[in-house]
Structures are given as C-alpha cells and as structure tokens.
DSSP file (Angstrom, degrees, kcal/mol; ACC not computed):
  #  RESIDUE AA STRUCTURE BP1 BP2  ACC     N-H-->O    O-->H-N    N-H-->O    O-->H-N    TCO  KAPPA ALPHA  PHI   PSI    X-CA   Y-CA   Z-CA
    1    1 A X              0   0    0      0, 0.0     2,-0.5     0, 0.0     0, 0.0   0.000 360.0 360.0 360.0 145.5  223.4  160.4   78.9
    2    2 A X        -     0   0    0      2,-0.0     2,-0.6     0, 0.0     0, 0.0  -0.970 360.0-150.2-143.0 133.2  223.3  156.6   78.8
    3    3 A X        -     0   0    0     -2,-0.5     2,-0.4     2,-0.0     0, 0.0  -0.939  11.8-138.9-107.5 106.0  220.2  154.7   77.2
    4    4 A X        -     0   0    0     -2,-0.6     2,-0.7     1,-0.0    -2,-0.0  -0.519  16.8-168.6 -83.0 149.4  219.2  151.5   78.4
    5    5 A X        +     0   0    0     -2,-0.4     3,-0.3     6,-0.0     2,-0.1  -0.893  13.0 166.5-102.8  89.1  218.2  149.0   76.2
    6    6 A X  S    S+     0   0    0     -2,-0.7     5,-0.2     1,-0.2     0, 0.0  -0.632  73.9  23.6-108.2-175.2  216.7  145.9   77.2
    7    7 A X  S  >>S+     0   0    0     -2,-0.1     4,-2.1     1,-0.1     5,-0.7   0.944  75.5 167.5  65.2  41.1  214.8  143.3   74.6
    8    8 A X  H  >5S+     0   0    0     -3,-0.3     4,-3.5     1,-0.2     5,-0.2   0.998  78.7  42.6 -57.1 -54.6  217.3  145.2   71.6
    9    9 A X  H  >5S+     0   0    0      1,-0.3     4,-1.4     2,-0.2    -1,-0.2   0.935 116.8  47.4 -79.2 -38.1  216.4  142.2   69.0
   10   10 A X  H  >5S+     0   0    0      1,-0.2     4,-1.7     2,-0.2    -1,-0.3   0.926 116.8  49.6 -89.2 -28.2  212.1  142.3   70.2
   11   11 A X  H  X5S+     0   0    0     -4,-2.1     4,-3.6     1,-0.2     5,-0.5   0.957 110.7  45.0 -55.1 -61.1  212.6  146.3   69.8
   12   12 A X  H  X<S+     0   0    0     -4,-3.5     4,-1.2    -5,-0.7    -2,-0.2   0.807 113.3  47.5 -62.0 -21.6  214.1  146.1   66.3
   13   13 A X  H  X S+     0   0    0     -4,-1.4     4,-4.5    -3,-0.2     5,-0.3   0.880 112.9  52.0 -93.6 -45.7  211.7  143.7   65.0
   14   14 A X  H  X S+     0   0    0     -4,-1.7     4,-2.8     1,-0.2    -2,-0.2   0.985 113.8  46.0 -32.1 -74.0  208.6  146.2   66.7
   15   15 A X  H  X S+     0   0    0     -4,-3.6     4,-0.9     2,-0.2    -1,-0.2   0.813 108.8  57.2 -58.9 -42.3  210.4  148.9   64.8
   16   16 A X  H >X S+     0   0    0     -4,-1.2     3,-1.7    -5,-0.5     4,-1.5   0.998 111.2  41.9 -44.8 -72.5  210.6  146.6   61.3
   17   17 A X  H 3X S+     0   0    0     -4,-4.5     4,-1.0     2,-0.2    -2,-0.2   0.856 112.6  47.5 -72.8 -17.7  206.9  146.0   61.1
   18   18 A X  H 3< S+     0   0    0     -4,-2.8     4,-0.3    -5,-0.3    -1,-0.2   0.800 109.8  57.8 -76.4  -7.8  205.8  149.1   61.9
   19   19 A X  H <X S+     0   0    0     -3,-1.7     4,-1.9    -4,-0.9    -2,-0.2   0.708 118.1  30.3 -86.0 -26.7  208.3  150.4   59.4
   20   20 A X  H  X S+     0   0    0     -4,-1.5     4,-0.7     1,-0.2     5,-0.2   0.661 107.3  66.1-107.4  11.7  206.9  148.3   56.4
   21   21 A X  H  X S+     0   0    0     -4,-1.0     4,-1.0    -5,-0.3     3,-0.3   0.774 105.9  48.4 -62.3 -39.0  203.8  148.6   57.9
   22   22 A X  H  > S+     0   0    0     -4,-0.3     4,-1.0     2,-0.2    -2,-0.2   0.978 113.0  46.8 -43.8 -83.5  204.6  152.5   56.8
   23   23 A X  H  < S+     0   0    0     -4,-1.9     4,-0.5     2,-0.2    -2,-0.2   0.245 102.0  53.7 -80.0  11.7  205.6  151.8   53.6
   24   24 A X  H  X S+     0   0    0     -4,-0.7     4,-1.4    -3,-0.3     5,-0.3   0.822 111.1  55.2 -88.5 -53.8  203.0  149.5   52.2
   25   25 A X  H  X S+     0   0    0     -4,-1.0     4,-2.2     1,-0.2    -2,-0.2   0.762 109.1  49.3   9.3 -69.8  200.7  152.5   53.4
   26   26 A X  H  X S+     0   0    0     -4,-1.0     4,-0.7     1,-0.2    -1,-0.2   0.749 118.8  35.2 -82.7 -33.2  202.8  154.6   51.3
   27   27 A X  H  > S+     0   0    0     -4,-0.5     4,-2.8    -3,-0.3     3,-0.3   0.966 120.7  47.3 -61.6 -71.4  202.6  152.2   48.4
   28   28 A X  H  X S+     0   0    0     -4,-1.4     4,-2.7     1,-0.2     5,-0.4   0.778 107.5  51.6 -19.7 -68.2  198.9  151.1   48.9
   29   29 A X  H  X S+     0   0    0     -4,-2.2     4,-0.8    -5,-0.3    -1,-0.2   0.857 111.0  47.8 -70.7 -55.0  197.2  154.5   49.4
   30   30 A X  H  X S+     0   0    0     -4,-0.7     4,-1.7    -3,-0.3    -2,-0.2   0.884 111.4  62.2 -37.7 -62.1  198.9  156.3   45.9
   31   31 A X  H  X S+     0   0    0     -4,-2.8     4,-1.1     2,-0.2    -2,-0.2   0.833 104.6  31.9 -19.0 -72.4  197.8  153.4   44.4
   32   32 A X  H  X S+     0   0    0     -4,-2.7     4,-1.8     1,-0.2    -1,-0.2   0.606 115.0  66.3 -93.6   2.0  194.0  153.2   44.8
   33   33 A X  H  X S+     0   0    0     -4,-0.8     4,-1.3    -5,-0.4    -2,-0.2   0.989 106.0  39.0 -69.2 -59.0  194.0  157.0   44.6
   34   34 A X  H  X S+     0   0    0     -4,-1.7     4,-2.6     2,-0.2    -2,-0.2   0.629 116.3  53.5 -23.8 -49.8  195.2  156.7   41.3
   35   35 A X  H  X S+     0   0    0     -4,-1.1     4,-0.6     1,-0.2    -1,-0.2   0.940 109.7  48.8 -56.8 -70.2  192.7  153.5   40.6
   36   36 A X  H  X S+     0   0    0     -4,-1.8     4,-4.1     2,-0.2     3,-0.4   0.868 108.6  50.9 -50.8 -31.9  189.8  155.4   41.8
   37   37 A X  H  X S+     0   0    0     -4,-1.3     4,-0.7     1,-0.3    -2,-0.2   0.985 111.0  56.6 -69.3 -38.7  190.8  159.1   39.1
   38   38 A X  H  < S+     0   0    0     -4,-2.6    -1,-0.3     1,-0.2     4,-0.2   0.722 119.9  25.0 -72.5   2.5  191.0  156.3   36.4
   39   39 A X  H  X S+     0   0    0     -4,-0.6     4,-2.5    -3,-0.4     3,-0.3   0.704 100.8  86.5-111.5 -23.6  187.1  155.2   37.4
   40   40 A X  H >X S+     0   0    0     -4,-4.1     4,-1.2     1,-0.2     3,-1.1   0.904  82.8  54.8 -70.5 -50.5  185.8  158.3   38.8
   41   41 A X  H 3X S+     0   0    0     -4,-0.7     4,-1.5     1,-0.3    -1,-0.2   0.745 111.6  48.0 -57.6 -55.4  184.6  160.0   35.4
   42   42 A X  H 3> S+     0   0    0     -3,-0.3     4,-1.7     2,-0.2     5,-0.4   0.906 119.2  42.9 -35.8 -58.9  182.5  156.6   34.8
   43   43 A X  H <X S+     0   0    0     -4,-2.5     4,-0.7    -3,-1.1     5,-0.3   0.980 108.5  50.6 -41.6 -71.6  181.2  157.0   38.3
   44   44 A X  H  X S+     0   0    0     -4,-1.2     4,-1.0     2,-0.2     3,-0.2   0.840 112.0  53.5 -63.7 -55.4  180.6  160.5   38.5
   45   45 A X  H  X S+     0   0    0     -4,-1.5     4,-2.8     1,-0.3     5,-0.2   0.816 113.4  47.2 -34.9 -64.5  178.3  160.0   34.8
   46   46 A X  H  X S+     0   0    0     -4,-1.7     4,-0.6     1,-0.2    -1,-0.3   0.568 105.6  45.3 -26.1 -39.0  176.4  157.4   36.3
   47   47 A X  H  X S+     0   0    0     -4,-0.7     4,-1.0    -5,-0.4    -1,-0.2   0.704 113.9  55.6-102.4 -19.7  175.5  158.4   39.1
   48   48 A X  H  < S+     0   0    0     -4,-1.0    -2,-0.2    -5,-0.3    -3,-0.2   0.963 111.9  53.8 -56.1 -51.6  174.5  162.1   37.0
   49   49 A X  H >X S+     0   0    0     -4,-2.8     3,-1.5     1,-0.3     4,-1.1   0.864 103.7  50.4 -56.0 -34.5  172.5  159.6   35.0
   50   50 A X  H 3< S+     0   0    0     -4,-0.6     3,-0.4     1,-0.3    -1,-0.3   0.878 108.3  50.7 -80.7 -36.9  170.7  158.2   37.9
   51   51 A X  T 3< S+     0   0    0     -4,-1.0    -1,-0.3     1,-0.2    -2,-0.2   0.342  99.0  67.4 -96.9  18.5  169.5  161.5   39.3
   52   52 A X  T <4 S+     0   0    0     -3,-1.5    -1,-0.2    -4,-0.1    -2,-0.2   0.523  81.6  90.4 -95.4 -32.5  168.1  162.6   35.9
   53   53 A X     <  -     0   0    0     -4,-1.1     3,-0.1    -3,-0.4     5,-0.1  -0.105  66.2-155.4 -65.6-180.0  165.6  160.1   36.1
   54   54 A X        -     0   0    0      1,-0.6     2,-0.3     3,-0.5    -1,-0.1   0.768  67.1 -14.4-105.3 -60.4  162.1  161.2   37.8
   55   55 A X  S    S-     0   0    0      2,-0.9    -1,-0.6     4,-0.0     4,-0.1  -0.658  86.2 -75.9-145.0-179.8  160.5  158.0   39.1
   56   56 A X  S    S+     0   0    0     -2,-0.3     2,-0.1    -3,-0.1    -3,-0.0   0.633 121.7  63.1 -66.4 -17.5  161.0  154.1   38.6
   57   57 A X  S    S-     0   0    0     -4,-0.0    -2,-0.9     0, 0.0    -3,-0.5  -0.369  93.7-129.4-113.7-174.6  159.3  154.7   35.4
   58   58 A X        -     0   0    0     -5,-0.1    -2,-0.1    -4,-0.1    -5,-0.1  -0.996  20.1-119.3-141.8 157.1  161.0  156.8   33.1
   59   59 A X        -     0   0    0     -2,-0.4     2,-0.2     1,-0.1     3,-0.1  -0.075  27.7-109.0 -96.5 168.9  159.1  159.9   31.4
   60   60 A X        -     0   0    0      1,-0.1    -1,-0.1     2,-0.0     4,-0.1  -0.687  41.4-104.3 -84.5 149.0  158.7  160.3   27.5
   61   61 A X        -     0   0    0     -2,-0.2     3,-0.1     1,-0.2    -1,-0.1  -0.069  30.6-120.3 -76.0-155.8  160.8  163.0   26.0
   62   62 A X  S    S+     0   0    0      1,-0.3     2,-0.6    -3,-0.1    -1,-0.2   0.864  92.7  55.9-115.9 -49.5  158.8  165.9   25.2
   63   63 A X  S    S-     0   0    0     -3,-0.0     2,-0.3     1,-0.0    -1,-0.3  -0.730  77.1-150.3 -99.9 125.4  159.3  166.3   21.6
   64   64 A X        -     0   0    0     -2,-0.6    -2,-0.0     1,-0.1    -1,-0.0  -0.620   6.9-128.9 -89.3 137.0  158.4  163.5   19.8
   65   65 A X     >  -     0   0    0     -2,-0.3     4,-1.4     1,-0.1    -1,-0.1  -0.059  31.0 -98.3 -82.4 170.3  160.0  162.3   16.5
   66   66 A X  H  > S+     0   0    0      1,-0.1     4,-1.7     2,-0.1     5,-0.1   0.941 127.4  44.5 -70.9 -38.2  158.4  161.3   12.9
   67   67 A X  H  > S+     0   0    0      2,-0.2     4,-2.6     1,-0.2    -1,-0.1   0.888 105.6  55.0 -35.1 -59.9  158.8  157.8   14.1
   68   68 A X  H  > S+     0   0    0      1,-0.2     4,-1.9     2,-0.2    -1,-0.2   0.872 116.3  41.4 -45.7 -59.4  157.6  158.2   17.5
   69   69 A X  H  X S+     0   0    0     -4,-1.4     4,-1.2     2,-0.2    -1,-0.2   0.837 111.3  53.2 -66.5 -26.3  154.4  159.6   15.9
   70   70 A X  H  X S+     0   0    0     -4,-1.7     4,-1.5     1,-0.2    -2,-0.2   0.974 114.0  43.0 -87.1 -36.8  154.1  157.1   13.1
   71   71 A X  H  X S+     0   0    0     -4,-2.6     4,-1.1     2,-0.2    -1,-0.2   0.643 112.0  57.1 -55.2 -24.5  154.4  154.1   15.7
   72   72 A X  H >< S+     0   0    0     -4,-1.9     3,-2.7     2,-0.2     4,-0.4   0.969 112.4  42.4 -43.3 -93.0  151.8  156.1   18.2
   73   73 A X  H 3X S+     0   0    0     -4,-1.2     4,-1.7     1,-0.3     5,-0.2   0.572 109.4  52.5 -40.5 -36.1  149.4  156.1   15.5
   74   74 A X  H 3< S+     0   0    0     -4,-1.5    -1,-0.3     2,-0.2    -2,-0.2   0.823 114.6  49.6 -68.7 -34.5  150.0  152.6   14.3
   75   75 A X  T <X S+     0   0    0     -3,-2.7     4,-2.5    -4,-1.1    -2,-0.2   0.927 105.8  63.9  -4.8 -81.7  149.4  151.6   18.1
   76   76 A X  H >> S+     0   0    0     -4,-0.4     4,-0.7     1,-0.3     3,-0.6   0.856 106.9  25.0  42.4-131.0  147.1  153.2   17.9
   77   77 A X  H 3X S+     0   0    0     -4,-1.7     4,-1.8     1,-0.3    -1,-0.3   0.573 107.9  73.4 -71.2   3.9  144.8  151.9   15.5
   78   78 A X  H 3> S+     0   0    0     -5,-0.2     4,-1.8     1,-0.2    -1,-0.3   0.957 103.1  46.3 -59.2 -49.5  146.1  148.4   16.0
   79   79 A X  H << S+     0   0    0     -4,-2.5    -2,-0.3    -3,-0.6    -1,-0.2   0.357 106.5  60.8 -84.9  13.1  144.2  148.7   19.4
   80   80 A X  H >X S+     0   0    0     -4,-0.7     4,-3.6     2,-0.1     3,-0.6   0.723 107.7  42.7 -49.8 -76.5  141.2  150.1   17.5
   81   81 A X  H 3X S+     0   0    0     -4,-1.8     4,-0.6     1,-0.3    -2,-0.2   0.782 105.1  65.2 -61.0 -17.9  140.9  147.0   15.6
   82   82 A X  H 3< S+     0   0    0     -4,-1.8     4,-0.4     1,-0.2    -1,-0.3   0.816 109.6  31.5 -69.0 -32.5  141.4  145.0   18.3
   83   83 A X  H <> S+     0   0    0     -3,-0.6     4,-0.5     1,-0.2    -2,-0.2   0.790 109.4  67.6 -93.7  -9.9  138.4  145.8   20.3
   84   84 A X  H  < S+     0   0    0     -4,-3.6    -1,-0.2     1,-0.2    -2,-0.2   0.876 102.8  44.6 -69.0 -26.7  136.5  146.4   17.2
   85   85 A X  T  < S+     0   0    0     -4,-0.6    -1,-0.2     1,-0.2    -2,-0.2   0.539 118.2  49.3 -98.4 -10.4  136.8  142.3   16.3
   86   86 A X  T  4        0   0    0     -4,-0.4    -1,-0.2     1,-0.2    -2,-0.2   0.766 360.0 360.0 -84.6  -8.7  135.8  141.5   20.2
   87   87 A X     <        0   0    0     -4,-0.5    -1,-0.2    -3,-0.1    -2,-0.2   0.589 360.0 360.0 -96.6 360.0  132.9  143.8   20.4
C-alpha cells in the first residue's frame, strides 16, 4: 500500500502546531486547575458570606452584649437631650 504525499514540509508544519497547540493545552489546563484549588476555599467563604446576609442592610444580632446595651442606652438619652434643648 503506497501513500501519496504531496505538500510533505506544509503537512509537517500543520502537524507541529497542532502538536504544541496540544501541549500547551496540556500545560495550561493543570495549571489554572491547580490556581483555581489554591483560591477556591477563599471563594467558596465568600460567596457563604454573601448569602448569609438578608437584605442590603444587614440585621442586628439577636443577643446583644453589655456594650451593645450600654451604647443603646447612651444613644439613647443623648437623643433625649437633644430634643429636650430644641423644644
């Protein structure tokens, strides 16, 4: 069985680039797989974070601290005093 050949040199050069066309693939692809496992854990947190929220605003937690309360209450009567010296 006898294979003709014509264009041998425009064949072999076809066959070149699609062969490192191959192997940058083979590089490339391992690569940003890799890129991405060292980022997904950051990702994946983030994007947890984001769907924890409610609304644009973001709620108060439920249980409130001694802080939380002592600043309420200083609030609180700040804005007491405030309307009391307009009135």
């Amino acid at each position: 069985m006898y294979i003709v050949v014509s264009n041998l040199g425009k064949k072999l050069k076809t066959l070149g680039k699609v062969l490192v066309f191959l192997l940058a693939l083979g590089v490339l692809i391992p690569g940003a797989i890799a890129l991405y496992n060292n980022y997904a854990p950051a990702v994946s947190t983030w994007l947890q974070e984001k769907s924890q929220e409610v609304g644009p605003m973001r709620t108060e937690p439920m249980q409130k601290t001694w802080f939380d309360q002592v600043v309420d209450q200083y609030v609180i009567k700040l804005q007491d005093f405030y309307y009391e010296e307009r009135e």
